[in-house]
VEXDREN-2710 file (C-alpha; in Angstrom, 1 decimal):
% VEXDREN-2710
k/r/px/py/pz
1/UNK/0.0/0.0/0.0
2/UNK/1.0/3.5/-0.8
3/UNK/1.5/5.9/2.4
4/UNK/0.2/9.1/1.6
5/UNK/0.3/11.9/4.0
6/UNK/-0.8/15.1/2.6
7/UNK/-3.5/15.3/-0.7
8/UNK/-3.2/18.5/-3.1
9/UNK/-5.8/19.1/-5.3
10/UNK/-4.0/20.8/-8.6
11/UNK/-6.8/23.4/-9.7
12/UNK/-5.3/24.0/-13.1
13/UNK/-6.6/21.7/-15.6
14/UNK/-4.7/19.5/-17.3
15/UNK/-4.3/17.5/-20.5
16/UNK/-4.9/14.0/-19.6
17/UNK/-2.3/12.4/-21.9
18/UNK/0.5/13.9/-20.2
19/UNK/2.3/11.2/-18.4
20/UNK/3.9/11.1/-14.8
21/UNK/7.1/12.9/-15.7
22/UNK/5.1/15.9/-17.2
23/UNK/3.0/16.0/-14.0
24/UNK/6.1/15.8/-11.4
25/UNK/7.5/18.7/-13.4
26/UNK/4.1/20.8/-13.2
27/UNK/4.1/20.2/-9.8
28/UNK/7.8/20.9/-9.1
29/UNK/7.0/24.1/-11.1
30/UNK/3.6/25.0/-9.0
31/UNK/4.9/24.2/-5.4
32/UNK/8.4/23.9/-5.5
33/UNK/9.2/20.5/-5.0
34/UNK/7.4/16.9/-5.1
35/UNK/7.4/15.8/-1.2
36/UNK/7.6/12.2/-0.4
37/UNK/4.3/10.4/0.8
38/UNK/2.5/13.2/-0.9
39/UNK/-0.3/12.5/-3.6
40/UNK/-1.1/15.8/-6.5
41/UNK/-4.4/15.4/-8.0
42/UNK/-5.5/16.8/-11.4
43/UNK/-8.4/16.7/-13.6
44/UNK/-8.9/17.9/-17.2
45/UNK/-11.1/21.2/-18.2
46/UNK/-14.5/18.9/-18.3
47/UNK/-13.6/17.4/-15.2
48/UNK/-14.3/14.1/-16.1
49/UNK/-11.2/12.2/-15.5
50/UNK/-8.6/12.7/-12.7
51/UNK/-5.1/11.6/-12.5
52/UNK/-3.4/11.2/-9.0
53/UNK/0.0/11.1/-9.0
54/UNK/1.8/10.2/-5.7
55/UNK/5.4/10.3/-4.6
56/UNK/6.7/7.5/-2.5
57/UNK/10.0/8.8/-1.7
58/UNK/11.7/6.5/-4.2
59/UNK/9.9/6.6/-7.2
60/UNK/6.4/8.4/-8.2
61/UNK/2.9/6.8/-8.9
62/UNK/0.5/8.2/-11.4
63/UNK/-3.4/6.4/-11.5
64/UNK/-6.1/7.6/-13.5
65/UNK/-9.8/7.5/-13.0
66/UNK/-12.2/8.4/-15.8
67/UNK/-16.2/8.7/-15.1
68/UNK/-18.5/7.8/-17.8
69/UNK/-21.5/9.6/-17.2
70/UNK/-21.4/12.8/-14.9
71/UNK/-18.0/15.4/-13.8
72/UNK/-15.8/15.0/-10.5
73/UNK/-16.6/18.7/-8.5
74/UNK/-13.4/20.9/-9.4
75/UNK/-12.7/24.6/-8.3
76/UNK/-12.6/26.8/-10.8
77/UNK/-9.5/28.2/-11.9
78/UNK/-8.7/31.5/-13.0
79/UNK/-6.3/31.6/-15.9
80/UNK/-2.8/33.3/-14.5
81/UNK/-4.3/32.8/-11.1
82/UNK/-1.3/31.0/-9.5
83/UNK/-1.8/31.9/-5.8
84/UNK/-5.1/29.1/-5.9
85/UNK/-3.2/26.8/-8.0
86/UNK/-3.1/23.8/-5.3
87/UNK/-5.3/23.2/-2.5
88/UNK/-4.9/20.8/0.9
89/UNK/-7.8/18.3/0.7
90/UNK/-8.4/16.1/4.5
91/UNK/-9.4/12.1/3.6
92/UNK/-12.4/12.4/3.7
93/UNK/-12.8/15.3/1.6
94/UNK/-10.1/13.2/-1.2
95/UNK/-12.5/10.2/-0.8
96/UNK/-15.9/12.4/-1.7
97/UNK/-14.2/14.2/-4.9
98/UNK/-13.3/10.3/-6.2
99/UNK/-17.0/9.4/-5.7
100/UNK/-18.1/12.5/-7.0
101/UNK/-19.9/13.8/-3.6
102/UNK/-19.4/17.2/-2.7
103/UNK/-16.3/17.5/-1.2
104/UNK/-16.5/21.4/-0.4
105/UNK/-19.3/21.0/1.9
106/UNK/-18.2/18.0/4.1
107/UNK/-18.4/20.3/7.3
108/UNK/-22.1/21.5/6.6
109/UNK/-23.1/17.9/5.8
110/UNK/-21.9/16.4/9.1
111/UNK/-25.0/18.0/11.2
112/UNK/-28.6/18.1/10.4
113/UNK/-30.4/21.2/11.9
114/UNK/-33.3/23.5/12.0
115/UNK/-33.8/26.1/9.6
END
């Protein structure tokens, strides 16, 4: 199993043919460096496939996910709008976006109350 430690959501969307070594060099670019036991997850424009790609301290990992029917809920992203280019995502919050749940709004979701 693959330790992972800290999830990054990659706002900018990307062209899903690029391979592993273009996405460790976007992310090198956007953050600085690829840290070990950290995953870097990006989507194209139509948000309808998602690429993780995971540094295990000796090598990297790059999966892909595709949905048939529907689009994985993606931020929007400015063009030349670097300072939202990656964003910390919890477990839970990595594990709704795969699903396509509503990741966002975990917190609200948690309690039911009176309106």
């Amino acid at each position: 199993m693959i330790r992972i430690d800290a999830l990054w959501l990659c706002t900018q969307p990307q062209d899903m043919r690029a391979g592993a070594d273009r996405l460790l060099n976007i992310v090198v670019n956007t953050a600085g460096a690829a840290h070990a036991h950290h995953g870097y997850l990006f989507a194209n424009l139509r948000a309808t496939r998602i690429k993780l790609l995971v540094h295990d301290g000796f090598g990297v990992w790059c999966a892909a996910r595709r949905l048939h029917v529907g689009r994985f809920v993606w931020p929007e992203h400015a063009p030349g709008d670097s300072s939202k280019a990656t964003l910390a995502l919890s477990a839970a919050q990595f594990e709704a976006l795969t699903v396509g749940l509503p990741w966002q709004r975990l917190g609200e979701l948690s309690a039911i109350t009176r309106t």
